[in-house]
N, C-alpha and C positions, 0 to 999 in steps of 0.2 A: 733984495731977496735972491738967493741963487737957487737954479735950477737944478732934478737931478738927471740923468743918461736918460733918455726915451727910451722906454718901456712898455708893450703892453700887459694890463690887468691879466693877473688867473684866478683869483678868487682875493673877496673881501670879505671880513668880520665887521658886521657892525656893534656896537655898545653905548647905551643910553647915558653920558655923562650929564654932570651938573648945570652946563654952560649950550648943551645938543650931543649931536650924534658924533661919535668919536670911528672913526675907520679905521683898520691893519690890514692893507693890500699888501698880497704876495704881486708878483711880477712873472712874467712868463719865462725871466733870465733875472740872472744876477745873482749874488749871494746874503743879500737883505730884504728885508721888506720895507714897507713904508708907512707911519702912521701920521693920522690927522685930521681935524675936526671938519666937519660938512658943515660947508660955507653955502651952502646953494641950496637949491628946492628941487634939484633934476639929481638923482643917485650916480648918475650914468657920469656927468659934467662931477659931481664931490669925487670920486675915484680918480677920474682921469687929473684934476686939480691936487689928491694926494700923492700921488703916482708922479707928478712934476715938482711941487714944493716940499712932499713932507718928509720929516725929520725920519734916519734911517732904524728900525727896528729888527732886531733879533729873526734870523730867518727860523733858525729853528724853534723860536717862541709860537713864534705867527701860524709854524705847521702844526702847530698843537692842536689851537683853536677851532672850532666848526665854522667853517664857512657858512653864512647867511646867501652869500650867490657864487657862484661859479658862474666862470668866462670860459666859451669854446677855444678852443684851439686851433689857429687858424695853418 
C-alpha cells in the first residue's frame, strides 16, 4: 500500500455509507484532498489514517462540502 506526502488535516466531511463512516479530508497544503473509509473507533487516528493512505479527491469538490470538524491552524 503506498503512502501519501505528510500532511496535516484542516477540515473533514464525514458521510454514513453502506459498509461505515466514509471521510473527505482537506489538508492544510496541497492541491487534493483525500477520501476513505473509518477503520478505527478514535476519529482523531480515522483522519490521520486517511490523510496517509487515502485515495486522492477533487480539491475543489471537497471545498464544497460542510465540514463536520475543523482543524486549528497551527
Amino acid at each position: 500500500m503506498s503512502t501519501n506526502k505528510d500532511n496535516k488535516p484542516k477540515q473533514v466531511t464525514w458521510f454514513n455509507g453502506c459498509g461505515g463512516r466514509i471521510g473527505i479530508v482537506i489538508g492544510a497544503e496541497g492541491d487534493h484532498a483525500y477520501i476513505g473509509a473509518a477503520l478505527r473507533h478514535d476519529e482523531d487516528s480515522d483522519v490521520a489514517h486517511i490523510m496517509q493512505y487515502g485515495a486522492k479527491f477533487p480539491l475543489e469538490a471537497a471545498q464544497l462540502l460542510p465540514p463536520s470538524k475543523s482543524y486549528a491552524e497551527e
